[in-house]
C-alpha atoms as one frame of an Amber mdcrd trajectory, in Angstrom:
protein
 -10.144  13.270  15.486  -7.002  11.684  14.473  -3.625  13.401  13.902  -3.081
  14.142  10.105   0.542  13.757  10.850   0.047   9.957  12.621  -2.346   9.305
   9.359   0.493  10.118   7.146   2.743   7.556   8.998   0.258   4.932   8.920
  -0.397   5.765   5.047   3.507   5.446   4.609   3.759   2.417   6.298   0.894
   0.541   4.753   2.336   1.416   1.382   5.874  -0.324   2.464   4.315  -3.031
   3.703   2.076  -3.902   0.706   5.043  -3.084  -1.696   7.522  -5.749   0.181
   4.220  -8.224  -0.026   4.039  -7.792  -3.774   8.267  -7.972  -4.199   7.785
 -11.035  -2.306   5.040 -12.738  -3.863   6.862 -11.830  -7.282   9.881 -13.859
  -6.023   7.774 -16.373  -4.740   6.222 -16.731  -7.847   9.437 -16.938  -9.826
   7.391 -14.209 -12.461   9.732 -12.361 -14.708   8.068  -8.962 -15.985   9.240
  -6.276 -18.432   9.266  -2.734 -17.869   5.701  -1.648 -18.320   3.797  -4.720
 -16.748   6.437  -3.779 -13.515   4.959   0.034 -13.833   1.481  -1.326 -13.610
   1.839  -3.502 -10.816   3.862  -0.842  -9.197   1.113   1.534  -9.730  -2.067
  -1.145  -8.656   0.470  -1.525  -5.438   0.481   1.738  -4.324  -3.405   2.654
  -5.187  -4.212  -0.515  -3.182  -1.724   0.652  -0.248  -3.169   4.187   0.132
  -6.877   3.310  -0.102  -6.719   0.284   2.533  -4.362   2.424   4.796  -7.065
   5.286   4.728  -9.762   3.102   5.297  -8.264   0.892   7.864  -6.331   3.020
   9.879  -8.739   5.648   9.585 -11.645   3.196  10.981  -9.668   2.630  13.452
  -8.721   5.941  14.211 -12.344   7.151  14.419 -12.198   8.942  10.811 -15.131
   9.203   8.751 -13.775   7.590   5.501
């Protein structure tokens, strides 16, 4: 069984990761959003960071997802 404490790393560090990739691709993308479409995409950001860093790391760490 994996350490909650390295899961919460891993959780933390998938969510960075998948926010830079979505600043990035923004950029990349030259897209200019207002206030609430940022919130959203903010929001679908972080729901997609938690649930693949769960189910990845978690795989990988011999968790039952």
């Amino acid at each position: 069984m994996a350490d909650p404490e390295l899961l919460t790393r891993l959780d933390r560090i998938a969510l960075l990761l998948a926010g830079l990739f979505a600043v990035e691709l923004l950029e990349f993308l030259d897209v200019d959003l207002s206030g609430f479409g940022f919130a959203l995409l903010a929001l679908a950001v972080v729901g997609f960071a938690l649930l693949w860093g769960r189910s990845v790391f978690g795989l990988l760490l011999g968790e039952s997802v």
